[in-house]
C-alpha positions as CSV (number, residue, x, y, z in Angstrom):
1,X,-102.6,-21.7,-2.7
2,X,-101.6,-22.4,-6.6
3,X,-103.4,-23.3,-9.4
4,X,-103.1,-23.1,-12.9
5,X,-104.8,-22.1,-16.5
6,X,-103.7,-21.8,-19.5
7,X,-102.4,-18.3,-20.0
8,X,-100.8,-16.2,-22.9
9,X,-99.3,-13.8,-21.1
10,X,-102.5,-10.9,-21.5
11,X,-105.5,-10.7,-19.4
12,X,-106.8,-7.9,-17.6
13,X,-103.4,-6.1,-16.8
14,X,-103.7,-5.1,-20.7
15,X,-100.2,-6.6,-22.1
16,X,-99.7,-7.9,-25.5
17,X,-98.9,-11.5,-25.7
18,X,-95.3,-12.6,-24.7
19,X,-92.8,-15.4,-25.3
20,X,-92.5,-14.5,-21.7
21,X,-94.7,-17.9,-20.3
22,X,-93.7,-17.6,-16.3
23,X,-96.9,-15.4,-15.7
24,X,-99.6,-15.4,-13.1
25,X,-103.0,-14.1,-12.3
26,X,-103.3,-12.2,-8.9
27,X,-106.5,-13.1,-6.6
28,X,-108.5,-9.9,-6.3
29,X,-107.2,-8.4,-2.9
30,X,-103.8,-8.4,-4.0
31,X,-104.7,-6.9,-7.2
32,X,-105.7,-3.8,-5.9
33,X,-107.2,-2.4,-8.8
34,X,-104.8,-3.4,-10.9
35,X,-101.9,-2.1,-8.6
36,X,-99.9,-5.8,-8.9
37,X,-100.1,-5.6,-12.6
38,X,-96.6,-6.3,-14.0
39,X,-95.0,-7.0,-10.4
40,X,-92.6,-9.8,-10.4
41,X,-93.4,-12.8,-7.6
42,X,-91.4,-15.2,-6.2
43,X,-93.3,-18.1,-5.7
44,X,-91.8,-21.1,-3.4
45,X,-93.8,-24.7,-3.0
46,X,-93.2,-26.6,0.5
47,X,-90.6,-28.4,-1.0
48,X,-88.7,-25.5,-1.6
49,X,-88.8,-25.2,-5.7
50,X,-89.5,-21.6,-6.8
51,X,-90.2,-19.7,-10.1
52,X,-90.6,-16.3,-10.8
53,X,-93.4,-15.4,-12.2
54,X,-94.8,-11.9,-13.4
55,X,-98.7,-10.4,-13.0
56,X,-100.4,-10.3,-16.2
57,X,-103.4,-11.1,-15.0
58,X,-106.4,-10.9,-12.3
59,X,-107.9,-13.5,-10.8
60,X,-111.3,-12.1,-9.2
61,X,-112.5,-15.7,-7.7
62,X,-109.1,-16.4,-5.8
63,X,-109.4,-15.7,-2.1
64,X,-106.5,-13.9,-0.6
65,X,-103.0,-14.8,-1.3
66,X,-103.9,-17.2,-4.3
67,X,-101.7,-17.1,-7.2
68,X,-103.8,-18.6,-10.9
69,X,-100.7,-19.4,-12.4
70,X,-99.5,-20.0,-16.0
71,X,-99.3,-23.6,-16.6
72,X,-95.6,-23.8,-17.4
73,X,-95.0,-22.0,-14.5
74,X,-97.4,-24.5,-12.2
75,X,-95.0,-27.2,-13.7
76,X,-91.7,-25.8,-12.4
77,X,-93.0,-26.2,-8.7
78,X,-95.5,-29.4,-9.2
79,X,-97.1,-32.0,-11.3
80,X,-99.6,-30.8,-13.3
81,X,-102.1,-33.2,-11.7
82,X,-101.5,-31.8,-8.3
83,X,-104.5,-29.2,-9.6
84,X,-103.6,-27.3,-6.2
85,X,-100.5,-26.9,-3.8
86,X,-99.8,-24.7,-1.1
87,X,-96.9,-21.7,-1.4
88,X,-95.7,-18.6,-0.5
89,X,-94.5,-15.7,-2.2
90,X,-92.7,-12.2,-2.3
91,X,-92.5,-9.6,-4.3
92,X,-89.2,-9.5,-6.3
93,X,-87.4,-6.8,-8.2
94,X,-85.5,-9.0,-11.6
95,X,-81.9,-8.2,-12.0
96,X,-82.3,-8.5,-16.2
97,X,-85.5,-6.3,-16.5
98,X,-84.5,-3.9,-19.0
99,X,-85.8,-0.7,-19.7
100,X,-89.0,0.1,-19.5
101,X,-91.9,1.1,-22.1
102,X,-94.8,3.4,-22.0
103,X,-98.1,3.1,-24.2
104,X,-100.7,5.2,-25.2
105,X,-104.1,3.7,-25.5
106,X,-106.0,3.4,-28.6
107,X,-108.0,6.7,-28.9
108,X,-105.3,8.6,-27.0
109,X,-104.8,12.3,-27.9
110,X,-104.5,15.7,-26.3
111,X,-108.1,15.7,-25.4
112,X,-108.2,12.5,-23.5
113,X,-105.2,9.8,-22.8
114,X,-105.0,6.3,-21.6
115,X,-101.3,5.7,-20.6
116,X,-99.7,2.5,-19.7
117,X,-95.8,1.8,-18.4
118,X,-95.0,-2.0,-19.2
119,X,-92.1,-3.6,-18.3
120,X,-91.3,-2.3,-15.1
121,X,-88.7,-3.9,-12.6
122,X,-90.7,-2.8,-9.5
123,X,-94.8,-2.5,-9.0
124,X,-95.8,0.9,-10.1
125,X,-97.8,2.8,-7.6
126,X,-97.9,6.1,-9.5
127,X,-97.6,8.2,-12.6
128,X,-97.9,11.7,-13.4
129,X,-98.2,14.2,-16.2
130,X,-96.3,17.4,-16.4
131,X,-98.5,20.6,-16.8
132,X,-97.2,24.4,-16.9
133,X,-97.3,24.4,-13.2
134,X,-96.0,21.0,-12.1
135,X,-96.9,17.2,-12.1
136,X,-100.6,16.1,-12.2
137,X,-100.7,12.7,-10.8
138,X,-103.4,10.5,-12.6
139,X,-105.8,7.5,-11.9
140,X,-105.2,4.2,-12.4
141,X,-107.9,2.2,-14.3
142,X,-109.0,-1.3,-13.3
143,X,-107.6,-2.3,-16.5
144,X,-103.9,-1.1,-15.6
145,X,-103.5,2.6,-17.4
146,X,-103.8,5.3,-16.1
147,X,-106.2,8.3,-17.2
148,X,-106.0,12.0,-18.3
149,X,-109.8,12.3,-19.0
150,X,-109.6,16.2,-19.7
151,X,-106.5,15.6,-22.1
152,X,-104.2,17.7,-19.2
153,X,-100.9,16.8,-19.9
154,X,-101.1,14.0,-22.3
155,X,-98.3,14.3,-24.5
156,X,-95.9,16.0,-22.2
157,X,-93.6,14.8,-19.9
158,X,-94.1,11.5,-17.4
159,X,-92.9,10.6,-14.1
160,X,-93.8,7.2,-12.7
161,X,-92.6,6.3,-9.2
162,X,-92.1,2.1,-7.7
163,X,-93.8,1.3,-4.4
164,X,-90.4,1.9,-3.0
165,X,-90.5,5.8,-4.1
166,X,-87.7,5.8,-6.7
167,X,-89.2,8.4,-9.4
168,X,-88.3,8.1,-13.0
169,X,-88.9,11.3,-15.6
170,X,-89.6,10.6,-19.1
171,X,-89.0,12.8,-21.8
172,X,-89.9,13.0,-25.3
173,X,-92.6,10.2,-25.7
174,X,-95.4,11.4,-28.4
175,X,-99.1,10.5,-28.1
176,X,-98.9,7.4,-30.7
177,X,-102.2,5.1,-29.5
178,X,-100.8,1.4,-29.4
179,X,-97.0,2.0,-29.9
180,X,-94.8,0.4,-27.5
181,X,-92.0,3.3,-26.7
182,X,-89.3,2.2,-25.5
183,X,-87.2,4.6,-22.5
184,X,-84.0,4.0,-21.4
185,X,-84.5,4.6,-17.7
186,X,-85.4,1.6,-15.1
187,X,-86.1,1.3,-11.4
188,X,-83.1,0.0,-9.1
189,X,-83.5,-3.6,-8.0
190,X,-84.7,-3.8,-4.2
């Protein structure tokens, strides 16, 4: 099932706003703790129009499989007064993603850290710090960063692997709370 709000691209995955307006809210299940957060979804109506739409969002009162769509992307696939259709969707991995971006949460420093990767191409499902003895994976926050509480290895060096396993190393990103850093690395499209 589909609905719609009225979205501006943020909600509880943690983005900043976007021109970006083909956004949705995943129902709870398939959030997983904010696990779908930034996925891309292919979402197709019976009559066969589809959109694309990315996860910015949660949506704890949809039942399983319910997408809370933006309302511009509700439009591409029905009539606004519809108020409900039935779909399916996939997963999809964009061919014009980009590269992605990593932030530090406000408050971030080597004591304590809040890190975020935005922009991905594929669902993250896990990032680590480097230490002196190897990589530290870290938890995942319901409100899509992922936490150093004891400041071990904020500030050092980041690897952050897609549901498919490809892992991406990132070098050279400072603890600066709030800045969007850009990388110039990107998962392969699956």
């Amino acid at each position: 099932m589909a609905t719609f709000y009225d979205s501006d691209g943020t909600g509880a995955c943690m983005y900043d706003a976007s021109d970006d307006v083909m956004t949705a809210a995943m129902n709870h299940t398939d959030y997983e703790t904010a696990k779908a957060c930034g996925a891309y979804v292919t979402v197709r109506a019976a009559d066969g129009r589809s959109v694309t739409v990315r996860v910015t969002n949660e949506c704890p009162e949809c039942a399983p499989g319910h997408l809370d769509l933006s309302a511009e992307a509700f439009a591409a696939l029905a009539t606004p007064s519809a108020g409900q259709i039935p779909i399916t969707w996939e997963l999809a991995s964009p061919s014009d993603a980009g590269a992605l971006a990593v932030r530090y949460k406000t408050g971030s420093s080597r004591h304590w850290c809040g890190i975020q990767v935005i922009g991905h191409r594929n669902p993250v499902a896990r990032l680590e710090v480097g230490t002196g003895s190897g990589w530290r994976p870290l938890p995942r926050a319901e409100y899509n960063y992922f936490l150093a509480e004891d400041g071990g290895g904020c500030g050092g060096a980041i690897r952050v692997t897609d549901i498919h396993g490809e892992r991406l190393t990132i070098q050279g990103i400072g603890i600066r709370p709030d800045a969007v850093q850009p990388t110039r690395v990107q998962f392969a499209r699956h």
